[in-house]
N, C-alpha and C positions, 0 to 999 in steps of 0.2 A: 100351384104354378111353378114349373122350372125357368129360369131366366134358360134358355136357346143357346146350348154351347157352343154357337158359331157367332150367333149376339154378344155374348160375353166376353168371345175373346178377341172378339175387333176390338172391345172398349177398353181391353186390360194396359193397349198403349199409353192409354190417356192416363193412367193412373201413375203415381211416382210414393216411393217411400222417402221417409223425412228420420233423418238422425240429428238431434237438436241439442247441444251442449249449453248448458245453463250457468252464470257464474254463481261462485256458493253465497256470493253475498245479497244476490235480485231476492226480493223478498215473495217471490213465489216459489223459492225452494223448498221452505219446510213443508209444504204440502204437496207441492207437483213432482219435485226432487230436481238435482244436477244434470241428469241421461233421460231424455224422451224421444219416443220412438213414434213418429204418426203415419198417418195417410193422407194423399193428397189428390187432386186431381187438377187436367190442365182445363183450364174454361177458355183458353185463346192461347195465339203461340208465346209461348216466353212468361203466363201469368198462371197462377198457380192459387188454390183457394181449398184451404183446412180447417181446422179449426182452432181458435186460439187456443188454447189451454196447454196444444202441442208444445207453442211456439215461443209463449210469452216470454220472456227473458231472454231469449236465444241469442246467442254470441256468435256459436258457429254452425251452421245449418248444413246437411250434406243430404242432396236430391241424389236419388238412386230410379232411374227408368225402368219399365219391364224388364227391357232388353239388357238393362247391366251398367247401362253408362253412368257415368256420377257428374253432379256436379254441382258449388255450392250454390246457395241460394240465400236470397237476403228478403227480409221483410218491408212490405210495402206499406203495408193498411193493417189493421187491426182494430176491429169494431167491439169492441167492449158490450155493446147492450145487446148483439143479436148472438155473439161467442164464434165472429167471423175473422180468420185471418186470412190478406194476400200475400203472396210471397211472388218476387222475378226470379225465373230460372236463365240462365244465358244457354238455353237450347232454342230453337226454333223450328226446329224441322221432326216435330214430334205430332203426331193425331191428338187433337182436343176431342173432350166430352160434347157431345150434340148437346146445344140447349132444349131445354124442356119449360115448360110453364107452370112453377111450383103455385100460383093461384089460379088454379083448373084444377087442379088434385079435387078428390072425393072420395071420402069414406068407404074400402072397400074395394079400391084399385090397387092393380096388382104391380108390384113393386121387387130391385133386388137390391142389394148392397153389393157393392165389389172392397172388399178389405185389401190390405196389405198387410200379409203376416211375413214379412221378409224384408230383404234388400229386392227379391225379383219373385220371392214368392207372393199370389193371390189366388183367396179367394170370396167366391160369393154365397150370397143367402137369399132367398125368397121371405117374400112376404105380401100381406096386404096393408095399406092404410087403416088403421084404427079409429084415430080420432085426429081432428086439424084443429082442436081450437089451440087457447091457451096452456101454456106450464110453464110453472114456478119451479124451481127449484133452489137447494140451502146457502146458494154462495151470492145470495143479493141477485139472482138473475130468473128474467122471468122474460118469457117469447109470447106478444098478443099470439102470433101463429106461430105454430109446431106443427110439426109431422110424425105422429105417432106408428110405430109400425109394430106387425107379430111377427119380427123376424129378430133374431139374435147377430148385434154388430160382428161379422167372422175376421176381425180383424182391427187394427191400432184405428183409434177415432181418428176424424177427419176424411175418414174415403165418403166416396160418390155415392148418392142415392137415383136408379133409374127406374124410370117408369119400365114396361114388359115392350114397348117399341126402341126402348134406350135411351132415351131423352133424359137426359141430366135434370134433377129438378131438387137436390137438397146435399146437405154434408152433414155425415152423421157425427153427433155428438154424443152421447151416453149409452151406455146398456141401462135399461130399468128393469134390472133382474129381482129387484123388492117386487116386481108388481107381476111376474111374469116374465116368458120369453118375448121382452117388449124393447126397442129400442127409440130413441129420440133423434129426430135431422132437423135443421136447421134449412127453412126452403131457399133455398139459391134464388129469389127474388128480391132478399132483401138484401145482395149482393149486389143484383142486376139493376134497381132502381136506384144506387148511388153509388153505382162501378164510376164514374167522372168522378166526383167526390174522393173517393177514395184513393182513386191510382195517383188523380194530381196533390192532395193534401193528407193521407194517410189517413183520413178521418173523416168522417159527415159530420162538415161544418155549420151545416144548417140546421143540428139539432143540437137542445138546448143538455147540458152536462149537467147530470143531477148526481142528487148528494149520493154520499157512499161511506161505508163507516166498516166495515170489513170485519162481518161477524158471519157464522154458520147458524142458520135457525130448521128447527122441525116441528109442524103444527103438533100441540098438545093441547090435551084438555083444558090446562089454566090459562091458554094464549102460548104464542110461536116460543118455544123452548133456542135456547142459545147453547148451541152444541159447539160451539169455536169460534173461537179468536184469531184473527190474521197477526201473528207477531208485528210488533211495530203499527199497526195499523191504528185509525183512531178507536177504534172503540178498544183495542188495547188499552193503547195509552189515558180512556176513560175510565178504565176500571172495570169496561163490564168482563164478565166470570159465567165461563159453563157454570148450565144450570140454573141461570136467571131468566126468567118467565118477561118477554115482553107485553106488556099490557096496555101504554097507550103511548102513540108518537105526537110528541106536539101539545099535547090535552085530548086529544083526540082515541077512545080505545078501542082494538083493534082485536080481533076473535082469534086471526088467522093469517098466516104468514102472507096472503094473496094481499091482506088491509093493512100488514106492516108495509111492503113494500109501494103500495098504492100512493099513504101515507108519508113515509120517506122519501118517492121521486117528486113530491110535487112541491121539495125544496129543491134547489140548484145546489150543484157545488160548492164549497165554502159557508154553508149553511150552518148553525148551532141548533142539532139535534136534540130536542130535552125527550129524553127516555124515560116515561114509568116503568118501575120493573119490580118485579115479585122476588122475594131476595130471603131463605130462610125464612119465611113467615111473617116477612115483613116487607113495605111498598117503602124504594127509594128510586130518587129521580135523578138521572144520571145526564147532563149537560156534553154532548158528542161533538165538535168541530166537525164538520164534514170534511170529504175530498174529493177529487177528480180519480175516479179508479184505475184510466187511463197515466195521468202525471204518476200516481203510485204504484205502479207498477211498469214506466218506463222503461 
C-alpha cells in the first residue's frame, strides 16, 4: 500500500516538528541528552500530542508548522505509563489530525507514518499492523496495547500514525530495528479516554502510581539481566550493578522481564522493593525504596 499523495499531503498541516532544550542537570540527560528533536501532531486546535521521551525535561520547546511558522510550546500532560506527552501551542487556526479508533485496529490493516525529518521537512512510510497485543520494553515500561507495524519510523519519534482513510489512531514511539523493519505506536486512545484528566491535572489522577526503581533490564537466560542504571535513581542509590541477574521481586521469582515488571507494579509508589539478585555467583538481596517516575523526573 502507498499512503495517496494527495492523502498525505492534506495531513502534513497537522504535523508540527518539536526542538526541545533540556537542562544539563534534569536527570534524563545522561541518556536522552540536552538537544532533542521530535514530532508531533495536532489532535485539536492549540493541543499538540508526542511522545514523552521527546519532551521530558524540556525547558524550552520551539513548535515549527509545515508551513514555516514557529512557535513556543509548553507542556501540559505527560503520561509516564503509556510514554504520552501533551504540549499547547498558541496557534489556532492550523488543520488537526482526523480522529481515528485505535481500538478497531486489526492485524493486517494498512497503515502510514508521517515523520518529521526537519523544521518543514516530512516524510512518510507505509505499512501494515503486525501484532496489537502487549510490549515490554528495558526502561520499566510496558503497553497492555501496542501497535506493532512493518513500516520503518521515516522520521524523529512522536509523529502520527494513520490508518490508509487518514484517521489518526496512534504516535509512534520506537524503531524495533533488533527485530526487523518493525516500528512501535502508542494507540491514541489511551489519550482520548483521559484527554479531561489530563488537559485539567497534567496526569490521570484516577490511576494508582506504582513503584519505579530506574534500572534498564533485557530477558536472559538466568532471569531479566540489568543493563543500566538511571544515575541518581533508586536503584542507583541501592547498589544494583550491570550485570546483576534479577531473580525474585518480593520473595516472589520471576523468569522474565514481563514477571519483573508484573511483580514490581503491584507495589505503589514509595514501596521498599526487596530484590533477589544473582551477583558473580552468588544470590544477594538488595532492599530498593521505590518512586514516583513522574516526581523523578519532574
Amino acid at each position: 500500500m502507498d499512503a495517496h499523495i494527495g492523502l498525505a499531503r492534506a495531513l502534513v498541516p497537522s504535523t508540527v516538528t518539536l526542538q526541545v532544550q533540556i537542562p544539563a542537570e534534569h536527570p534524563s540527560v545522561p541518556t536522552l541528552g540536552e538537544e532533542r528533536t521530535g514530532s508531533a501532531v495536532l489532535v485539536e486546535p492549540g493541543i499538540l500530542l508526542t511522545v514523552n521521551y521527546v519532551v521530558m525535561g524540556g525547558r524550552r520547546i520551539e513548535a515549527t508548522l509545515s508551513g514555516g511558522r514557529t512557535a513556543p510550546a509548553e507542556i501540559v500532560a505527560q503520561d509516564h505509563e503509556s510514554g504520552l506527552a501533551v504540549l499547547s501551542l498558541p496557534i489556532r487556526d492550523t488543520p488537526v489530525a482526523p480522529p481515528g479508533d485505535s481500538r478497531g485496529l486489526a492485524v493486517g490493516d494498512e497503515v502510514f507514518i508521517l515523520g518529521c525529518t526537519g523544521a518543514t521537512e516530512r516524510r512518510v512510510s507505509n505499512g501494515i499492523i503486525t501484532d496489537l497485543g502487549g510490549f515490554d520494553a528495558y526502561w520499566e515500561y510496558q503497553l497492555e496495547s501496542a501497535i506493532q507495524l512493518s513500516a520503518f519510523n521515516p522520521g524523529f519519534g512522536g509523529g502520527p500514525l494513520f490508518t490508509r482513510l487518514g484517521r489518526l489512531v496512534g504516535i509512534t514511539s520506537l524503531n524495533l530495528g533488533q527485530v526487523g523493519r518493525l516500528s512501535l505506536a502508542i494507540p491514541v486512545h489511551l489519550y482520548a479516554d483521559h484527554r479531561a484528566e489530563l488537559l485539567r491535572f497534567g496526569r490521570i489522577r484516577g490511576r494508582a502510581r506504582r513503584a519505579w526503581l530506574g534500572l534498564f533490564s533485557e530477558n536472559g537466560p538466568g532471569g531479566p539481566a540489568v543493563v543500566g542504571v538511571v544515575p541518581a535513581s533508586p536503584a542507583a542509590r541501592a547498589g544494583i550493578r550491570e550485570g546483576d541477574l534479577i531473580q525474585a521481586v518480593n520473595f516472589r521469582d520471576v523468569a522474565t522481564r514481563t514477571e519483573f515488571y508484573q511483580e514490581l507494579w503491584k507495589q505503589p509508589a514509595g514501596a521498599t522493593i526487596r530484590l533477589a539478585l544473582a551477583r558473580e555467583e552468588r544470590r544477594v538481596t538488595v532492599e530498593v525504596p521505590s518512586v514516583d517516575r513522574a516526581d523523578f523526573y519532574r
